[in-house]
PLY file of the C-alpha trace (Angstrom):
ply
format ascii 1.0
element vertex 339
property float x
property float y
property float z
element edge 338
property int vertex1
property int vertex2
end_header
-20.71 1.07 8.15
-18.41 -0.40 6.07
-14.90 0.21 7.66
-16.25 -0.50 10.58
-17.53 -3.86 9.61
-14.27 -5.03 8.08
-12.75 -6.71 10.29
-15.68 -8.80 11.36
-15.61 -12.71 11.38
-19.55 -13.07 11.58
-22.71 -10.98 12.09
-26.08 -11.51 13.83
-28.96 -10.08 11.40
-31.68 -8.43 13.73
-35.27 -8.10 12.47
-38.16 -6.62 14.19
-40.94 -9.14 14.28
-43.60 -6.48 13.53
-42.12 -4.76 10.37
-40.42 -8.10 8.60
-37.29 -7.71 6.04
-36.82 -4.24 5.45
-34.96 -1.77 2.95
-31.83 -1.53 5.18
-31.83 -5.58 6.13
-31.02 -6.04 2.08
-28.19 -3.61 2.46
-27.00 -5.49 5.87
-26.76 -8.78 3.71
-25.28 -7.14 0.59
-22.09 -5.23 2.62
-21.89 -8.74 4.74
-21.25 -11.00 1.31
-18.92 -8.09 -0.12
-16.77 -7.72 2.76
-16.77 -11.97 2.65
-18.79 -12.73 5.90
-19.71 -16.37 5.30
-21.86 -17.05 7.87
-24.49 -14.59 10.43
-26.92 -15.33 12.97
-30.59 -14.02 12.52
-32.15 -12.94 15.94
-36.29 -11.87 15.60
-37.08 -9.43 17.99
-40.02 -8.16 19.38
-41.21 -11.69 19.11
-43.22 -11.41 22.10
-45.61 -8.81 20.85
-46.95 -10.76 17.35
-48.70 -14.11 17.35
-46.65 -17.83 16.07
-48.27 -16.84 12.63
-46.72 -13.86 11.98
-43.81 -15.26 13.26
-43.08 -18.10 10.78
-44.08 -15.54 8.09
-41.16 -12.78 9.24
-38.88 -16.28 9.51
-39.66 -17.47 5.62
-39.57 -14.06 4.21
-35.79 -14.00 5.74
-34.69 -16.98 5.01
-35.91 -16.56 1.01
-33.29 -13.27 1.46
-30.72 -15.00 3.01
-30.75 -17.24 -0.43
-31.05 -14.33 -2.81
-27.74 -13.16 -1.08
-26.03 -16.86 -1.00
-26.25 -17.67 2.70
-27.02 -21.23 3.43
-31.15 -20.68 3.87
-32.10 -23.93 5.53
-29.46 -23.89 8.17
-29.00 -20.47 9.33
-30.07 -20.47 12.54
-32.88 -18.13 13.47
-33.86 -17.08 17.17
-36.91 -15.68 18.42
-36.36 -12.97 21.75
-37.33 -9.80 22.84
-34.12 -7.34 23.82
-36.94 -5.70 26.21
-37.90 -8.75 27.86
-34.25 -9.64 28.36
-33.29 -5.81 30.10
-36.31 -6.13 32.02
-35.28 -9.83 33.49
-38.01 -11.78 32.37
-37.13 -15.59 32.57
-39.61 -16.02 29.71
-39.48 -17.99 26.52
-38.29 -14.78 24.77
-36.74 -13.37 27.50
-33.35 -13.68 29.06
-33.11 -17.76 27.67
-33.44 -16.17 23.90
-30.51 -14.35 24.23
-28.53 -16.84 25.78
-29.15 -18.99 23.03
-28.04 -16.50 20.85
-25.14 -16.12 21.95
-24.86 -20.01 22.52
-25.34 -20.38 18.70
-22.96 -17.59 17.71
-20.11 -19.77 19.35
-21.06 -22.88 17.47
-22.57 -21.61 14.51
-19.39 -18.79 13.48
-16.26 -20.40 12.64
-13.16 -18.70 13.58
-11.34 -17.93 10.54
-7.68 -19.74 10.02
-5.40 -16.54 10.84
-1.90 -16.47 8.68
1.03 -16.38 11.59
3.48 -16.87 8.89
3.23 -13.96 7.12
4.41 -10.33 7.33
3.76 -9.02 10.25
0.66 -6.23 8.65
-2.26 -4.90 10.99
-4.66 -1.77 9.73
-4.51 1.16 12.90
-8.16 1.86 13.91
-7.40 4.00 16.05
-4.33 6.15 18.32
-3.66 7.94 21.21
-1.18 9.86 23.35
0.55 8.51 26.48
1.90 11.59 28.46
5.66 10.13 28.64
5.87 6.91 26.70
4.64 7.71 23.10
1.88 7.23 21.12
-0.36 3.97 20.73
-1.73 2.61 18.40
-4.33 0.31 18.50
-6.08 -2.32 15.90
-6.19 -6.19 15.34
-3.31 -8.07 13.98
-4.41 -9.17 10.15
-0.92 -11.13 9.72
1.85 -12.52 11.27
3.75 -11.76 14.63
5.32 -8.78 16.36
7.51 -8.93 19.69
8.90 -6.11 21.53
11.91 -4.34 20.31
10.43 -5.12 16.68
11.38 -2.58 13.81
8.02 -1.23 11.99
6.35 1.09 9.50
3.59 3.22 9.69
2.38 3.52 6.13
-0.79 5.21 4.51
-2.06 8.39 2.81
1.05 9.21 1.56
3.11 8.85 4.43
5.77 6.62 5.31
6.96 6.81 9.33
10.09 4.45 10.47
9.87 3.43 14.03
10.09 0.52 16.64
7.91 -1.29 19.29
8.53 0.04 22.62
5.58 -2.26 24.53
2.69 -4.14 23.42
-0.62 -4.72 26.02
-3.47 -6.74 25.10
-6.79 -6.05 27.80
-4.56 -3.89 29.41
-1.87 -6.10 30.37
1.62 -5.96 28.69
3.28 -9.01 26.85
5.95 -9.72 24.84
4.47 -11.50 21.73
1.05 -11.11 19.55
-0.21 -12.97 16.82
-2.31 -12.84 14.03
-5.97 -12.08 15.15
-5.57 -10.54 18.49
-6.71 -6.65 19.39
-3.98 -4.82 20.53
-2.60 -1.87 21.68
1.21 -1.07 20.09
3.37 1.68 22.09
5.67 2.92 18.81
8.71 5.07 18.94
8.70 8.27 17.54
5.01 8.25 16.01
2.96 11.88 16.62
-0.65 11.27 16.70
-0.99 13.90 14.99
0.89 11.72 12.24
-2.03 8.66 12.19
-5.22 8.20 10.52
-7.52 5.71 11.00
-6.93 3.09 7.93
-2.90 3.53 8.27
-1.23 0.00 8.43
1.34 -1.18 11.12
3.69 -3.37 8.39
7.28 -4.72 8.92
9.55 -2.92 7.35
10.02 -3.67 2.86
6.96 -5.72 3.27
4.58 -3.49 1.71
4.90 -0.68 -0.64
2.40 2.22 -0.74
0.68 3.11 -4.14
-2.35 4.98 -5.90
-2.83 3.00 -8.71
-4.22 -0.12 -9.06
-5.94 -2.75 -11.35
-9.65 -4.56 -9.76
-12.32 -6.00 -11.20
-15.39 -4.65 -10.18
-18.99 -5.60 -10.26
-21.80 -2.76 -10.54
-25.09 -3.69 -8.49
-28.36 -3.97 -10.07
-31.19 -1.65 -9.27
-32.56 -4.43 -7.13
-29.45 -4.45 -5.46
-29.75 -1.19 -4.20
-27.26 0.11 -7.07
-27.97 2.69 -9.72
-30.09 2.81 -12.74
-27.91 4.42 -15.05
-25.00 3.29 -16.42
-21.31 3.99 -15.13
-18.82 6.33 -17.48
-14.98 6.75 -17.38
-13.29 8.38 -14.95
-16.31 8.05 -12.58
-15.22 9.65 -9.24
-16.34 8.38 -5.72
-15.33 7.46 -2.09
-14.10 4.15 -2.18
-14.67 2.18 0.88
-11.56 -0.67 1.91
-10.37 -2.33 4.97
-10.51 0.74 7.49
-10.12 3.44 5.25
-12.02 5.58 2.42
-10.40 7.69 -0.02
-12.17 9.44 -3.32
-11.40 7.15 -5.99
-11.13 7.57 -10.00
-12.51 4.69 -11.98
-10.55 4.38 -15.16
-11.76 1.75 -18.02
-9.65 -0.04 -20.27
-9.82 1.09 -24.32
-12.14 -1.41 -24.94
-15.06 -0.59 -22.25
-17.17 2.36 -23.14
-19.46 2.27 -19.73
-20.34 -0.38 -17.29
-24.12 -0.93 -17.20
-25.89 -2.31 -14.00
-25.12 -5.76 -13.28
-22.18 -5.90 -15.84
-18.76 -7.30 -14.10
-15.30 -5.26 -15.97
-11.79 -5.23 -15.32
-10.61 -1.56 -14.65
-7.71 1.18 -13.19
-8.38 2.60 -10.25
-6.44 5.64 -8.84
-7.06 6.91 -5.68
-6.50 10.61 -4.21
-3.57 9.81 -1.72
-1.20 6.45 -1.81
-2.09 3.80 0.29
-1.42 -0.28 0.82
-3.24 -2.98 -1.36
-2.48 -6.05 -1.67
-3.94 -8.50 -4.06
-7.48 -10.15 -3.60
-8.46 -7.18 -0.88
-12.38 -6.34 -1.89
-13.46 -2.63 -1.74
-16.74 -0.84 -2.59
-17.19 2.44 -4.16
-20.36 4.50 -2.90
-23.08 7.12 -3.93
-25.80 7.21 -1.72
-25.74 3.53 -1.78
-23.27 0.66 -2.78
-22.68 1.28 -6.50
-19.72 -0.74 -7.03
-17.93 -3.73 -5.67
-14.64 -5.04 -6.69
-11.84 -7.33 -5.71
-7.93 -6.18 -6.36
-6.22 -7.79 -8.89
-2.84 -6.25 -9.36
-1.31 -3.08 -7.68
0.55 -1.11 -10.10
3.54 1.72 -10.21
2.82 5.10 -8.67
0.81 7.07 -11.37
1.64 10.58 -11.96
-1.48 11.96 -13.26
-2.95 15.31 -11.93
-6.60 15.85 -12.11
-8.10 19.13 -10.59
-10.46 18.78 -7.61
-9.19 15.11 -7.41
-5.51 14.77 -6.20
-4.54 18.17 -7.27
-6.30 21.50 -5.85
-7.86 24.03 -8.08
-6.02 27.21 -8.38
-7.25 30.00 -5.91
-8.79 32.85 -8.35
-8.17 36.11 -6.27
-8.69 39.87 -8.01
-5.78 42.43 -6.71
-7.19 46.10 -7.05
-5.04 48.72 -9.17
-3.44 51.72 -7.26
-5.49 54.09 -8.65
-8.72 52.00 -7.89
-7.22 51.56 -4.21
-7.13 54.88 -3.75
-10.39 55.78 -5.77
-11.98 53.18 -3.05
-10.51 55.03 0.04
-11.27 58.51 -0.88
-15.04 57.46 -1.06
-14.97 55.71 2.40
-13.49 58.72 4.00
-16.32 61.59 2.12
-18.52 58.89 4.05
-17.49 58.95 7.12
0 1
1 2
2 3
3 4
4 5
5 6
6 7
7 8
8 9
9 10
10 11
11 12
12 13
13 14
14 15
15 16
16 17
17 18
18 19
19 20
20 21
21 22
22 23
23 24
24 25
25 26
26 27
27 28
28 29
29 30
30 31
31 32
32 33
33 34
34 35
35 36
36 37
37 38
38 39
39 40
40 41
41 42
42 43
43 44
44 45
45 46
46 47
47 48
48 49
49 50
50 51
51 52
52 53
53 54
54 55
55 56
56 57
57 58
58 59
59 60
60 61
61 62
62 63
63 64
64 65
65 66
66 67
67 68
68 69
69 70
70 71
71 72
72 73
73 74
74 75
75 76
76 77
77 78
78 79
79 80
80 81
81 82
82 83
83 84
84 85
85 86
86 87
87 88
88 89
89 90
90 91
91 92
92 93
93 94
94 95
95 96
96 97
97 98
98 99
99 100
100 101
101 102
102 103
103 104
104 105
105 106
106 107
107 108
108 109
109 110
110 111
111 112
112 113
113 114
114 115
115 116
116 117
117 118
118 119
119 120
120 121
121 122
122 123
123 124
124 125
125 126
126 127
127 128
128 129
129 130
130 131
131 132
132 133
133 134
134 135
135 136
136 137
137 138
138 139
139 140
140 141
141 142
142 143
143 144
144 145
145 146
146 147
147 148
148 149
149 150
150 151
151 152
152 153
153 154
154 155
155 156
156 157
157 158
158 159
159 160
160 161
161 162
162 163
163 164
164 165
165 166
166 167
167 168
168 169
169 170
170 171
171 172
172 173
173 174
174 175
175 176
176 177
177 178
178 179
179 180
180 181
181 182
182 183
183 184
184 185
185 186
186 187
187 188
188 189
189 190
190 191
191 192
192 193
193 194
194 195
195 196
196 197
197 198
198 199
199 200
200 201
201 202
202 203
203 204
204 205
205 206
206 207
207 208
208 209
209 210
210 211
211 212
212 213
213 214
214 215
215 216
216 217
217 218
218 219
219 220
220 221
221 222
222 223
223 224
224 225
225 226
226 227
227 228
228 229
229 230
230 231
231 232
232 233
233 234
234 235
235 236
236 237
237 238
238 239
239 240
240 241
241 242
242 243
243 244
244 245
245 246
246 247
247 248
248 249
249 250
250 251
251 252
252 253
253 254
254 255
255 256
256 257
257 258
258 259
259 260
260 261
261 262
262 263
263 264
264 265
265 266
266 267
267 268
268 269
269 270
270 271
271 272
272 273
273 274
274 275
275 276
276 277
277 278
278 279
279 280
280 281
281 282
282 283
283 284
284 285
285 286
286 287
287 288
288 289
289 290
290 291
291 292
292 293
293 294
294 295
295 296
296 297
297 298
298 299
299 300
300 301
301 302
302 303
303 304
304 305
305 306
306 307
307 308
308 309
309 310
310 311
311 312
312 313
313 314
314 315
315 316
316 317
317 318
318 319
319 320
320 321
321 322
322 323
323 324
324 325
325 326
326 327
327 328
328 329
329 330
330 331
331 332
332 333
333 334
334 335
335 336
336 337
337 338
């Protein structure tokens, strides 16, 4: 849920008129602040099978969440509709006119964000795929800066580094020469196997970013309340951490000073991750159990780190028991008086 909502500008929140706020609409709200959504969209559904009561009852209960999580709570608009009503064509007041108000209000309501043109060129790869005799594409949204055709790149992530250049670049399908920061597109590199690209891999031009496992965040550990855990966080706590497009298992290191991190406490820690990858500065991450346990903002990337820790970033050694040649032959005699 989280790489795939991180490269959302805005989010419609959809509760069921009959049930209210529930468990999972807390978590919807908590991963929307953490991955910096600044504004959503709440649509009631199912509003044509409870009475106006019930209705303003489901609408204050949301809008008192929408404040614990530090969304505006009097202006957020909130839309009453039925997604039934609306597939089965009924012009009603929750019907088909609900939804187009929805997405009426999404256009006015959600800002687009300012995208940086100026900088690097740097877009995260959702996804690739093979084009019998051109190449392989890869496909994502453009985070920063330009690219034009002809453009040298590099494909960088989980410890790889791949040189290569822009053969053709097609946005809904149609080619052009130029993209920009913020548009989906597909790229057509040079010398790229898909066999070579993971999801979470970033498109970069070339010295712009440097790959690393080791970096320094501060991080925030959720309350109980919060859907975080009740006891308190040790060194060299080990977990997938969730950022951008990617996830990686992740080794929370504390500073000499920190003996644990209790619920709700905010530290400054290392954090080294399984496989090298790109940070930058100010990117936010989370790091999961079951649930959202930590969430933390980058605050310097550091040098490579050399450590080795087994069943981390370094496999455990395969224990395997070779048979003497007397017991190998002890062993076949008694198969053969068997057969």
């Amino acid at each position: 849920m989280i790489t795939g909502a991180a490269q959302m500008d805005g989010a419609i929140l959809v509760v069921a008129a009959t049930d209210g706020t529930m468990p999972q609409t807390r978590e919807h709200l908590l991963l929307a602040r953490q991955i910096g959504l600044e504004r959503v969209v709440v649509f009631i559904n199912k509003a044509d099978i409870v009475d106006q009561e019930m209705l303003e009852l489901v609408e204050l209960e949301i809008r008192d969440l929408l404040e614990e999580f530090g969304y505006d709570s009097i202006n957020t608009p909130v839309i009453c509709g039925s997604a039934l009503a609306t597939l089965n064509g009924d012009e009603g007041k929750y019907g088909k006119p609900s939804v187009r108000k929805l997405t009426e209000t999404v256009d006015s309501y959600i800002k687009v964000p300012k995208r940086n043109v100026d900088a690097p060129f740097k877009m995260p790869v959702e996804s690739a795929l093979s084009v019998p005799g051109r190449g392989t594409v890869l496909i994502g949204t453009i985070s920063e800066g330009k690219v034009k055709t002809g453009d040298a790149m590099e494909l960088l992530g989980f410890d790889k580094k791949i040189q290569t250049n822009i053969i053709d670049l097609q946005v809904f399908k149609k080619s052009v020469p130029e993209c920009k920061a913020g548009e989906n597109v597909g790229v057509l590199a040079r010398g790229v196997k898909t066999d070579d690209v993971r999801r979470g891999m970033f498109l970069v031009k070339p010295n712009s970013k440097k790959l690393t496992n080791y970096f320094e965040a501060q991080v925030y550990a959720l309350k109980p309340t919060e859907g975080g855990r009740t006891k308190p966080i040790l060194n060299n706590y080990m977990q997938p951490m969730f950022m951008s497009l990617w996830n990686l298992e992740a080794c929370v290191q504390f500073h000499a000073n920190t003996p644990m991190i209790m619920p709700g406490e905010t530290q400054k820690v290392n954090i080294l991750l399984s496989k090298s990858m790109v940070v930058t500065e100010g990117d936010k991450f989370t790091i999961r159990e079951n649930t959202t346990v930590l969430s933390g903002i980058i605050t310097q990337a550091l040098p490579m780190s050399e450590q080795s820790i087994v069943g981390f970033n370094k496999l455990r050694p395969i224990q395997m028991k070779i048979a003497s040649g007397n017991s190998a032959v002890i062993a076949k005699r008694e198969k053969n008086k068997k057969k």
